[in-house]
N, C-alpha and C positions, 0 to 999 in steps of 0.2 A: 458411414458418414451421417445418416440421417440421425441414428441410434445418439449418437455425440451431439447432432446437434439439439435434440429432445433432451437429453440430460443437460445439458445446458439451460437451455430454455425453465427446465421444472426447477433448478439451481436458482435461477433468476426471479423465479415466479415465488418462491421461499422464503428467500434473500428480500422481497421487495415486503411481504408478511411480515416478517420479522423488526421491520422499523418500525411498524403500528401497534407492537406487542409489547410488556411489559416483562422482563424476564426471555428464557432462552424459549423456541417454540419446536416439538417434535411434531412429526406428518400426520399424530392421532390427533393433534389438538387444533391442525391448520383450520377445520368450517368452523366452532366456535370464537377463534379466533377472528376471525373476520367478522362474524355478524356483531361481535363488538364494535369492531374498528367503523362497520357500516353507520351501529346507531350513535359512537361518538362524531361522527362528522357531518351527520344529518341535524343534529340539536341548533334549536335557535338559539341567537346570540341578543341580549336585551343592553338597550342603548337609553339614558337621560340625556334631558338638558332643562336650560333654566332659561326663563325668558322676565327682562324688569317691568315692574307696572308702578306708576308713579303719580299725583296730583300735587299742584298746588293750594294751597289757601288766604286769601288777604283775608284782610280785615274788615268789620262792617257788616251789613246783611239783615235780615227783617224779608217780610216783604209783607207787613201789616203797622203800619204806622201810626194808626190811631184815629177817634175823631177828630182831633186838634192839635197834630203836629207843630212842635216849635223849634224844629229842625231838622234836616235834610238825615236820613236815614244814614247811620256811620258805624263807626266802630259803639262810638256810645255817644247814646238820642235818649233826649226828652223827650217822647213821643205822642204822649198823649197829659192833659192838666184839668182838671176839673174847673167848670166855666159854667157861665151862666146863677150864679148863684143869687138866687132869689130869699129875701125874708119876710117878704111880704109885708102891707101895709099896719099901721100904728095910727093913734092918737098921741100927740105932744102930752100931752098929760101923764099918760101910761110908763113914761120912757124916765120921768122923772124920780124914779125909786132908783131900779134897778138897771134902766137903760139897754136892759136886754131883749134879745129878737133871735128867734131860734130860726133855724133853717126853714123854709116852706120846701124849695123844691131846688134842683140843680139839674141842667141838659147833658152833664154828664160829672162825671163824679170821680173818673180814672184817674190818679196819677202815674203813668207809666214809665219804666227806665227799660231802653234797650240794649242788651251791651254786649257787644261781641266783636271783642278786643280779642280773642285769643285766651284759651286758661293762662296761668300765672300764678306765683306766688301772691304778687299783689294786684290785684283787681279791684279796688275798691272805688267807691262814688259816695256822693252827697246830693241832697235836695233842699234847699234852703226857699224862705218864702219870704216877701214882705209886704203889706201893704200899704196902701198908699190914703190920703185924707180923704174922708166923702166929699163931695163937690155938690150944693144943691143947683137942678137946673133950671130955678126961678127964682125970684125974689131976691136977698142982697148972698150976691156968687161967690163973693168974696169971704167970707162968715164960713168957713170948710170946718168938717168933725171928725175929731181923732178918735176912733173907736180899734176894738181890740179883735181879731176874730179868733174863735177858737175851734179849730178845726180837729174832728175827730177822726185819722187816719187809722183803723183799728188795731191792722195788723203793723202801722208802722210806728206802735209807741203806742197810742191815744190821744187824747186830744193836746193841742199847740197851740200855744198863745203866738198870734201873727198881730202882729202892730207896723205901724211907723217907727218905731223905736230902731230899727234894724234888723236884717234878716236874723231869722230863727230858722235850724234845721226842723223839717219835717219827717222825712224819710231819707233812710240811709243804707249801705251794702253790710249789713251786721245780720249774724244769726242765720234764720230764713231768710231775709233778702240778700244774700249774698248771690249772686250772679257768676261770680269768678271769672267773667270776662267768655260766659256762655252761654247767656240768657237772658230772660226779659223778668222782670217784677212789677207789679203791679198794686198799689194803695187804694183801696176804694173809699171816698170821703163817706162817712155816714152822718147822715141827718140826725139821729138820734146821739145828742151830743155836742153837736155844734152850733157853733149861737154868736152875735155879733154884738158886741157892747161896746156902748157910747159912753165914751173918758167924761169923766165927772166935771171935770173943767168946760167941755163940750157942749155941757147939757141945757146952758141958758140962751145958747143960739139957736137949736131948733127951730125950724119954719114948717109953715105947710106945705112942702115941693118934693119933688122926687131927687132924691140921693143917690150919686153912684161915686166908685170906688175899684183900683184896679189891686188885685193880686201878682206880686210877679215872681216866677217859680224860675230858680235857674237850679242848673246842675251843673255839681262840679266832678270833676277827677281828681282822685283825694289818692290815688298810688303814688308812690315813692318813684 
């Protein structure tokens, strides 16, 4: 009895080898056969996954707005204008040839655009300028000079005749100043170049007083 139950048992123990084996398995090949079976069931099993990462982005941004901000920091800011513009004094005499007066000095000189609309096919902008009459602020007030300034934007063109007559562009999104709706450009006025003249019709009002005069720089969005 025992005898039968041991050949059973070794029967079963053969039988249970044989499902982890490839092919039929005889009693010389049963140890190599298992220490297969050991190390396919010991192997590690390798598992992915994916996980989303995501931001948003508006429009607008800077966070250097200039000496002379003439609008609230956005997608696209004038941000900074050249101001202060000094040409220093003259004799009435001197003015009657050529009526010209070149720049002395400016408290800043920047015309800045800041644009960050977003890239795009069309991103473009303008900067136009106009000036306005001299005003004396003595003697008869009323008596104002129409004079021409010629502003030397180097990189944005060259010099520009700015009058009363109507705005003139100065600086525009062309070339190198293009921005594409990611960045800031910058015009530096330069002195050497730019100079103020008094309209020939202007020239026999002259007084001894101080003259002033306002520039006014707007920008436009000139995309489609």
């Amino acid at each position: 009895m025992n005898f039968v139950k041991s050949a059973l048992l070794s029967a079963a123990t053969l039988g249970a080898l044989a499902t982890f084996s490839i092919g039929s398995v005889s009693a010389d090949q049963t140890s190599s056969t298992s220490t297969t079976t050991s190390a396919t069931a010991s192997s590690a099993e390798s598992a992915s996954g994916t996980t989303s990462a995501n931001f948003n982005l508006t429009q607008g941004g800077g966070t250097n707005p200039g000496t002379n901000p003439q609008t609230d920091k956005g997608a696209l800011s004038l941000t900074s204008v050249p101001d202060g513009l000094d040409f220093g004094s003259h004799a009435i005499g001197d003015l009657q040839t050529s009526g010209e007066m070149n720049l002395s000095k400016t408290d800043n000189s920047n015309l800045t655009v800041q644009d960050y609309r977003g890239y795009g096919t069309d991103k473009t902008w303008k900067v136009s300028a106009q000036l306005s009459q001299f005003a004396p602020q003595s003697g008869d007030t009323t008596k104002t000079i129409d004079a021409t300034l010629n502003a030397n934007f180097g990189q944005a063109g060259g010099a520009t005749g700015i009058s009363s007559q109507g705005a003139q562009t100065v600086f525009e999104s062309t070339g190198t100043n293009a921005t594409n709706g990611v960045g800031t450009k910058t015009a530096a006025l330069s002195a050497n170049g730019t100079n103020l003249t008094i309209a020939q019709t202007s020239r026999q009002y002259l007084q001894a007083a101080n003259y002033t005069g306002t520039v006014t720089w707007t920008l436009t969005n000139t995309a489609n």
